[in-house]
C-alpha positions as CSV (number, residue, x, y, z in Angstrom):
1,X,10.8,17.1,-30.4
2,X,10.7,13.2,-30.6
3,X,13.3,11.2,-29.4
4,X,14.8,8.8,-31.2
5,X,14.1,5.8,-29.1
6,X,10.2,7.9,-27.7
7,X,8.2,4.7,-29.3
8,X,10.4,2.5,-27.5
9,X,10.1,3.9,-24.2
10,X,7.1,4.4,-24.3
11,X,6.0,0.9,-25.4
12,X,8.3,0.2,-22.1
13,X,6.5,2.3,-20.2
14,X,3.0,0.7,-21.4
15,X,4.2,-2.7,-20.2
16,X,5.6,-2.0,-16.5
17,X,1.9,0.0,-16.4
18,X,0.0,-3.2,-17.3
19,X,2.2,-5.4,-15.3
20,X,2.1,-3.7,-11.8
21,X,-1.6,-2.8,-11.8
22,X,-1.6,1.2,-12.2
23,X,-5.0,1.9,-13.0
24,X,-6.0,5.6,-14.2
25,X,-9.4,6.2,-12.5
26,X,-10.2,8.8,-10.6
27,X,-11.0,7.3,-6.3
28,X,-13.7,10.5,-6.2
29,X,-16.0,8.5,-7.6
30,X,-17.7,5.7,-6.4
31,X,-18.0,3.7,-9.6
32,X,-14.2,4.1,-10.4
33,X,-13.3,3.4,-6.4
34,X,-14.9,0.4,-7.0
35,X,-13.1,-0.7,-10.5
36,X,-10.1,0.6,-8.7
37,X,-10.8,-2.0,-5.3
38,X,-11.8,-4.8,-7.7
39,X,-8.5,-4.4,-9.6
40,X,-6.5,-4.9,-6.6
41,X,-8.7,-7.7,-5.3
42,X,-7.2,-9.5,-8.0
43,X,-3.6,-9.9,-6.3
44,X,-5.4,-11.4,-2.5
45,X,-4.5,-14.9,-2.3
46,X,-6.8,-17.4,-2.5
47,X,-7.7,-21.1,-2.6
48,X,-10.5,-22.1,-4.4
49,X,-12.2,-25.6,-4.6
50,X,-14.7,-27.0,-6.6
51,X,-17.5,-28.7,-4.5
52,X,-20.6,-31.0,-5.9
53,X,-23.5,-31.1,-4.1
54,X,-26.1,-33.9,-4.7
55,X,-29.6,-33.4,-4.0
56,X,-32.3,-35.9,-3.1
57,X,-33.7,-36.2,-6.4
58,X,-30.3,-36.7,-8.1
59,X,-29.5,-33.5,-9.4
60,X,-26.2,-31.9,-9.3
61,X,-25.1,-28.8,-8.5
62,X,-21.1,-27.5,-9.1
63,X,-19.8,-24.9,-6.7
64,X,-16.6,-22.9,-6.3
65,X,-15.5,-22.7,-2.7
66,X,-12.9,-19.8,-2.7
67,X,-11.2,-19.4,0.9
68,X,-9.7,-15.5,0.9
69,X,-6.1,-14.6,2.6
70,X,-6.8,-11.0,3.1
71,X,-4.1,-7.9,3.0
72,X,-4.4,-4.7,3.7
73,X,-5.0,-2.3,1.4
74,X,-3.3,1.2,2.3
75,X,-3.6,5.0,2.2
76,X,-4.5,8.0,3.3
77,X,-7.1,8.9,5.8
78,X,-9.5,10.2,2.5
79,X,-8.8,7.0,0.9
80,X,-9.4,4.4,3.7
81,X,-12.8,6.2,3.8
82,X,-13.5,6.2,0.3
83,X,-12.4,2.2,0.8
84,X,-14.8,1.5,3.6
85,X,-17.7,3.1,1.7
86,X,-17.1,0.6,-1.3
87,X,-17.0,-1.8,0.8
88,X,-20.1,-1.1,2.6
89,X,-21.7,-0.4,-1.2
90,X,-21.3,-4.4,-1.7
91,X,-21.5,-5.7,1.6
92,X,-25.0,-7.5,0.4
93,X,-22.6,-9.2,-2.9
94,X,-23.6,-12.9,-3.0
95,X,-19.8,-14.3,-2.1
96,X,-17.0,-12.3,-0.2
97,X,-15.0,-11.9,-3.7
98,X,-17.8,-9.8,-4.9
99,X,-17.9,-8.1,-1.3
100,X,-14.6,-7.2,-1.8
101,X,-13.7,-8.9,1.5
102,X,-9.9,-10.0,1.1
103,X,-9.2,-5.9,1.0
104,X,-8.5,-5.0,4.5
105,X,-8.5,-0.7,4.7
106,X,-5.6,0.6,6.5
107,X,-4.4,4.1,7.5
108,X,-0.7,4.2,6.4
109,X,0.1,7.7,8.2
110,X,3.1,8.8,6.5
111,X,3.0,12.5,7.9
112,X,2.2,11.5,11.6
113,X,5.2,9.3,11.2
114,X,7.5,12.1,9.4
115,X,6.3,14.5,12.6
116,X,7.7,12.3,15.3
117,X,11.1,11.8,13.9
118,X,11.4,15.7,13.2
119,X,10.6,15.8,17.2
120,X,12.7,13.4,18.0
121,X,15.8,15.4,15.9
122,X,14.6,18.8,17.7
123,X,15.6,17.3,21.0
124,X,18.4,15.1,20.3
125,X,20.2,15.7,17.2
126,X,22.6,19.0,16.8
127,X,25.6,19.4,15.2
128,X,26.7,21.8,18.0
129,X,26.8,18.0,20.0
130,X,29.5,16.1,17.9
131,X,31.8,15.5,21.0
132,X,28.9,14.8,23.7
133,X,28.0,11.0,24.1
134,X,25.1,9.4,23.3
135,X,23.5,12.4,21.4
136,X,22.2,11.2,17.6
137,X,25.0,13.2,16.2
138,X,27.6,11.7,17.8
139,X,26.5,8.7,17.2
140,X,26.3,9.6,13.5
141,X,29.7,10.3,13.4
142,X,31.2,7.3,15.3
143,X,29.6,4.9,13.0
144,X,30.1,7.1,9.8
145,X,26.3,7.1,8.9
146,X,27.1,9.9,5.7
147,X,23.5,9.6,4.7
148,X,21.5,10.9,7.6
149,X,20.6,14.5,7.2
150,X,20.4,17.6,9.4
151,X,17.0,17.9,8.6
152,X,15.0,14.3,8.4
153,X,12.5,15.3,5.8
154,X,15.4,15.8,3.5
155,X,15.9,11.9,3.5
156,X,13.1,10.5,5.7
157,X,14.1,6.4,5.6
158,X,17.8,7.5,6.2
159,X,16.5,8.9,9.2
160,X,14.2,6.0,10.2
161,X,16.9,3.7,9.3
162,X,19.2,5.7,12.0
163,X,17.2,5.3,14.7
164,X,16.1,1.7,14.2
């Protein structure tokens, strides 16, 4: 059953799609990884100049000088390998835009990360410990910190956010 406002949203939907660069390819295939790595090579900044060069017989030659800021590009340990072989596909590109070069692969573990602060709750965050100092719960409780949980994967940044 259609809503009465579906086109609407969905026209929304369509424009914040466009707008922040989701792409809908699949990354298991090396054609698509690379449509996927050239799309995002389009937000690295860059400066480019325009340079002449003048040969001895008077000829002219325009050329685009682009110097690349590069950023990383994170995810997964499966997808910084699928990165790295895109990049090797066009390491022999004519100009480092082509070779994808201002697209730095980096290994954003998320689960390694989510691991240590569940160790780090084992040993020093109980509820039993409310009236002990220094523990993690007291501390949540003498600077009214509501938002942390008992168990950090239920809010992970609350938890980060805690111990930073």
């Amino acid at each position: 059953m259609a809503h009465s406002f579906s086109t609407q949203q969905r026209n929304v939907f369509k424009i914040c799609c466009d707008s922040i660069g989701v792409v809908s390819l699949n990354e298991n295939k090396v054609d698509e990884m690379v449509a996927i790595l050239e799309n995002l090579h389009k937000y690295v900044p860059r400066i480019s100049d325009e340079v002449t060069l003048t040969f001895d017989n008077g000829e002219e030659l325009n050329c685009v000088d682009s110097k690349l800021y590069p950023i990383a590009c994170t995810g997964d340990q499966l997808t910084v390998a699928r990165q790295r072989a895109t990049k090797v596909v066009r390491r022999h590109s004519e100009n480092d835009l082509d070779c994808l070069k201002g697209l730095i692969p980096f290994v954003e573990d998320w689960h390694a990360n989510q691991l240590l602060v569940k160790v780090i709750w084992k040993w020093l965050y109980s509820k039993s410990s409310g009236t002990e100092m220094g523990t993690l719960y007291q501390l949540k409780n003498e600077i009214n910190r509501t938002n942390v949980p008992t168990d950090p994967a239920d809010n992970l940044k609350a938890a980060e956010d805690f111990l930073v």
